[in-house]
MMTF fields as JSON, N, C-alpha, C and O atoms, coordinates in Angstrom:
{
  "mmtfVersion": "1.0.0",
  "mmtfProducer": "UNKNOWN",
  "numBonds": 115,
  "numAtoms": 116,
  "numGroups": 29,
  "numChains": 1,
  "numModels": 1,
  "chainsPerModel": [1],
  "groupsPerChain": [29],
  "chainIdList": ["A"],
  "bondAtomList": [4, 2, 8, 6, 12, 10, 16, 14, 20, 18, 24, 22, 28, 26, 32, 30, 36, 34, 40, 38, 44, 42, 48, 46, 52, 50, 56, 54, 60, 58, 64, 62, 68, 66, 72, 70, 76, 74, 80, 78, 84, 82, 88, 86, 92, 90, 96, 94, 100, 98, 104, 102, 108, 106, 112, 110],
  "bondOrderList": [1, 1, 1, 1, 1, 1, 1, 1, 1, 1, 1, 1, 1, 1, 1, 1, 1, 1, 1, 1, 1, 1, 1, 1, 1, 1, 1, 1],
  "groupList": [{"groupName": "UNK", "atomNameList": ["N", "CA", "C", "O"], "elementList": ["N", "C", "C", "O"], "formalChargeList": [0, 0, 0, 0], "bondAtomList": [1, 0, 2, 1, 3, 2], "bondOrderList": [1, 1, 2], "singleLetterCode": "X", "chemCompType": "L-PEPTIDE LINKING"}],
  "groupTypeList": [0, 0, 0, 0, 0, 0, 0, 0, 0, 0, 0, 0, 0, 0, 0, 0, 0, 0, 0, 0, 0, 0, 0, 0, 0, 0, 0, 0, 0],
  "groupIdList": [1, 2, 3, 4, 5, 6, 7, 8, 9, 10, 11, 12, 13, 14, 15, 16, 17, 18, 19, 20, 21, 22, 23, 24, 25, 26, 27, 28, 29],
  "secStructList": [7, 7, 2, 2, 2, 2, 2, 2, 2, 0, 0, 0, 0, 0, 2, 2, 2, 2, 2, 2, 2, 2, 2, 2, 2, 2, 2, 2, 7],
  "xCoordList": [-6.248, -6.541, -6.734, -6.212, -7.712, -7.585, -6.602, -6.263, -6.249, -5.271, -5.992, -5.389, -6.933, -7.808, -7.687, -7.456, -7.936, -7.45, -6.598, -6.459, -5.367, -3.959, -3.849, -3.86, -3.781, -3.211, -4.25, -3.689, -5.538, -6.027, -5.25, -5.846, -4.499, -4.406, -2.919, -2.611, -2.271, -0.639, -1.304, -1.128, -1.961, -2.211, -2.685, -2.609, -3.242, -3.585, -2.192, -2.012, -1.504, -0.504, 0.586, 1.423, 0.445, 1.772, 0.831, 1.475, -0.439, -1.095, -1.153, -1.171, -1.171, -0.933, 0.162, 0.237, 1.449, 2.947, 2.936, 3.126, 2.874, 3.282, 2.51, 2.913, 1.0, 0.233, 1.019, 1.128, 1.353, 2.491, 3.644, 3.92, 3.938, 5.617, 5.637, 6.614, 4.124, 3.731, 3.411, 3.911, 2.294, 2.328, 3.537, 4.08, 4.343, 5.41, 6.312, 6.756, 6.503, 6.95, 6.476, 7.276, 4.707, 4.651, 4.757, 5.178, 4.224, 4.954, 6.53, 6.811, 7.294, 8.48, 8.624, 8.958, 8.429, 8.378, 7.479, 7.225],
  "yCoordList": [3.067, 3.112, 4.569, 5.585, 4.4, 6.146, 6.182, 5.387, 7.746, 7.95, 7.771, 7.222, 8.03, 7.798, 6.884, 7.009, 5.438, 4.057, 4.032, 3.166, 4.524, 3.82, 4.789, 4.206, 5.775, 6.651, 5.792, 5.308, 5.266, 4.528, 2.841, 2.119, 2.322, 1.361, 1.767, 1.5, 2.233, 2.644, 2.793, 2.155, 3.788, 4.11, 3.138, 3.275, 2.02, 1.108, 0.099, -0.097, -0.375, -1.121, -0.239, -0.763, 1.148, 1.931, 1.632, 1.477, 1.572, 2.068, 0.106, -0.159, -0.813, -1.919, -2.358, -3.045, -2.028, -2.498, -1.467, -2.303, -0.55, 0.427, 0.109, 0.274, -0.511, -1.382, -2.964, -3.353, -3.431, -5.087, -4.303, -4.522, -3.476, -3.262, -2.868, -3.088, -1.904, -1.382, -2.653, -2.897, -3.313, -4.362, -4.842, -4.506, -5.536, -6.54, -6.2, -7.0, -5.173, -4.138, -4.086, -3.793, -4.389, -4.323, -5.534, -5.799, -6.619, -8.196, -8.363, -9.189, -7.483, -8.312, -7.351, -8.022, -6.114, -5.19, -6.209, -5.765],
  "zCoordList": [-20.664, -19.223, -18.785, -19.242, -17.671, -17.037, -15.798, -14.921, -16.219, -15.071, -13.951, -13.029, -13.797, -12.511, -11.627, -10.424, -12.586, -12.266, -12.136, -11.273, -12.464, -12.653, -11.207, -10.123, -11.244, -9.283, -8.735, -7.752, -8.783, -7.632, -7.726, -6.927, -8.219, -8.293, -7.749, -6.587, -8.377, -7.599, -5.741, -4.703, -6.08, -4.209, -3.309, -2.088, -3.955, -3.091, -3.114, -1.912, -3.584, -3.606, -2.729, -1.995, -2.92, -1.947, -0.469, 0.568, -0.424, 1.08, 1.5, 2.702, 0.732, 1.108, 1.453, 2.472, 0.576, 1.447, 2.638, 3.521, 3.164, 3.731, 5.546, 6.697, 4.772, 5.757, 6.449, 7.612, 5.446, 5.335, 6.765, 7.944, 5.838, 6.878, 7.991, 8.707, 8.603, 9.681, 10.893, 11.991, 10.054, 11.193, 11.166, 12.219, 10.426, 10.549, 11.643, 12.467, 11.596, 12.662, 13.761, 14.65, 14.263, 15.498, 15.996, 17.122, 14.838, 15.3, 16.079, 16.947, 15.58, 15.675, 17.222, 18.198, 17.413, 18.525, 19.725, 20.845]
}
């Protein structure tokens, strides 16, 4: 695998939960 892929694939899974918890947050607000 390239590192390339692998930091774009980590960064989208950190920028997707981080997205999850933000809204969830303005739901419950």
């Amino acid at each position: 695998m390239n590192i390339t892929i692998i930091c774009a694939i980590i960064g989208g899974l950190m920028g997707y939960f981080y997205m999850k918890k933000k809204l969830e947050k303005k739901i419950n607000n």
